[in-house]
C-alpha positions, 0 to 999 in steps of 0.5 A: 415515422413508419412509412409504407413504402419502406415496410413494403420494401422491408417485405419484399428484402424478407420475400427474397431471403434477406433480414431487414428486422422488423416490417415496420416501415422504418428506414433503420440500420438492419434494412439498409442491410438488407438492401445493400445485401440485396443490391450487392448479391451476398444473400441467399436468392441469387449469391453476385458469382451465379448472378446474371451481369445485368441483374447485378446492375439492377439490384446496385441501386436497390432501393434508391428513391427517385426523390430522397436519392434523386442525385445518386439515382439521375446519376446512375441513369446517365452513366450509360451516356443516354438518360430520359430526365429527372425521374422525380418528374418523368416515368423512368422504368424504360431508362432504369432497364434501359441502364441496366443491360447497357451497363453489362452489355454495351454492345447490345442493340436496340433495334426498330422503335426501341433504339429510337425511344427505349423509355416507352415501356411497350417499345421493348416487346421488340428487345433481344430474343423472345423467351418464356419468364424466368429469372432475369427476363425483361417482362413488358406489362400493359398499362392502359395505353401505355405500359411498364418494363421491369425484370422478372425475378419470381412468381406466384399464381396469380403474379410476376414479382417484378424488379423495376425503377419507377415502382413506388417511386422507387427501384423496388420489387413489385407484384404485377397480375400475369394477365398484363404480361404483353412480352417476356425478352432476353438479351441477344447477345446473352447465352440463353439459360440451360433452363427456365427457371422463375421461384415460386415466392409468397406476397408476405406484404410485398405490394400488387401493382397495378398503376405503377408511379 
């Protein structure tokens, strides 16, 4: 049976130079693919060589769903030695961030708010060193009285396209309108990048998020 989320999944492998078939929301052979194509860098947007060492821990776990893949995700989330819970149950984009750069960084530090509660998504306006979008950024949105975190991994006018875990109940890419970005950070214990550099990319069916769950 077609599913919503696996067809917008399906569009945003697509957005991103990847071919998972037909958009059709079904969960068959060519997008596991793709998103495992995605996940280990051998399509065209960013080949795991020239790939920055926290996004190649991000795109691993591409697609995982917070229930269907419940056992593979939690345990992912807890191998940095530190986990926000269940993310069946809990809002885990701060933890899916959070995994990423310690993964590929063990030795950055969460400084201030952060290092004490690195799950609340507005705590990581505070992260590393401030820069302006670009690929492989940590952006921080508001949300209400809350927020969420993802990386940056393109744009349009009106949008970050954004790589994230609590999206759709997945790690997914998202669209999320420019005027909720509260912060854009950069580890500090990464060289900064030579330039600034974000890819324009098309909606082509890839969701705008505006309550992301």
């Amino acid at each position: 049976m077609a599913d919503d989320k696996v067809r917008s999944l399906q569009a945003a492998l697509k957005s991103m130079g990847y071919d998972p078939g037909a958009l059709d929301g079904l969960d068959g052979p060519k997008t596991r693919a793709a998103a495992a194509a995605f996940g280990g860098g051998a399509g065209v947007a960013k080949p795991a060589a020239q790939d920055l060492s926290w996004m190649i821990e991000a795109r691993a776990v591409f697609g995982l769903h917070e229930k269907r893949d419940n056992a593979k995700l939690r345990a992912w989330l807890r191998s940095d030695n530190k986990t926000l819970g269940d993310p069946a149950a809990l809002p885990w984009c701060g933890d899916f961030v959070e995994t990423a750069i310690k993964r590929a960084m063990p030795d950055e530090v969460f400084k201030g708010d952060l290092g004490v509660n690195p799950y609340w998504a507005r705590n990581w306006v505070t992260f590393g060193t401030q820069i302006n979008p670009t690929y492989g950024a940590v952006l921080v949105f508001s949300r209400g009285s809350s927020g969420h975190v993802g990386f940056a991994v393109g744009q349009d006018a009106s949008c970050f396209y954004v790589l994230g875990g609590n999206q759709g109940d997945s790690v997914s890419v998202v669209r999320i309108e420019r005027s909720r970005l509260l912060a854009a950070r950069w580890p500090s214990t990464a060289l900064l990048p030579a330039s600034i550099s974000l890819p324009t990319m098309t909606p082509a069916g890839i969701p705008k998020s505006t309550n992301e769950f």
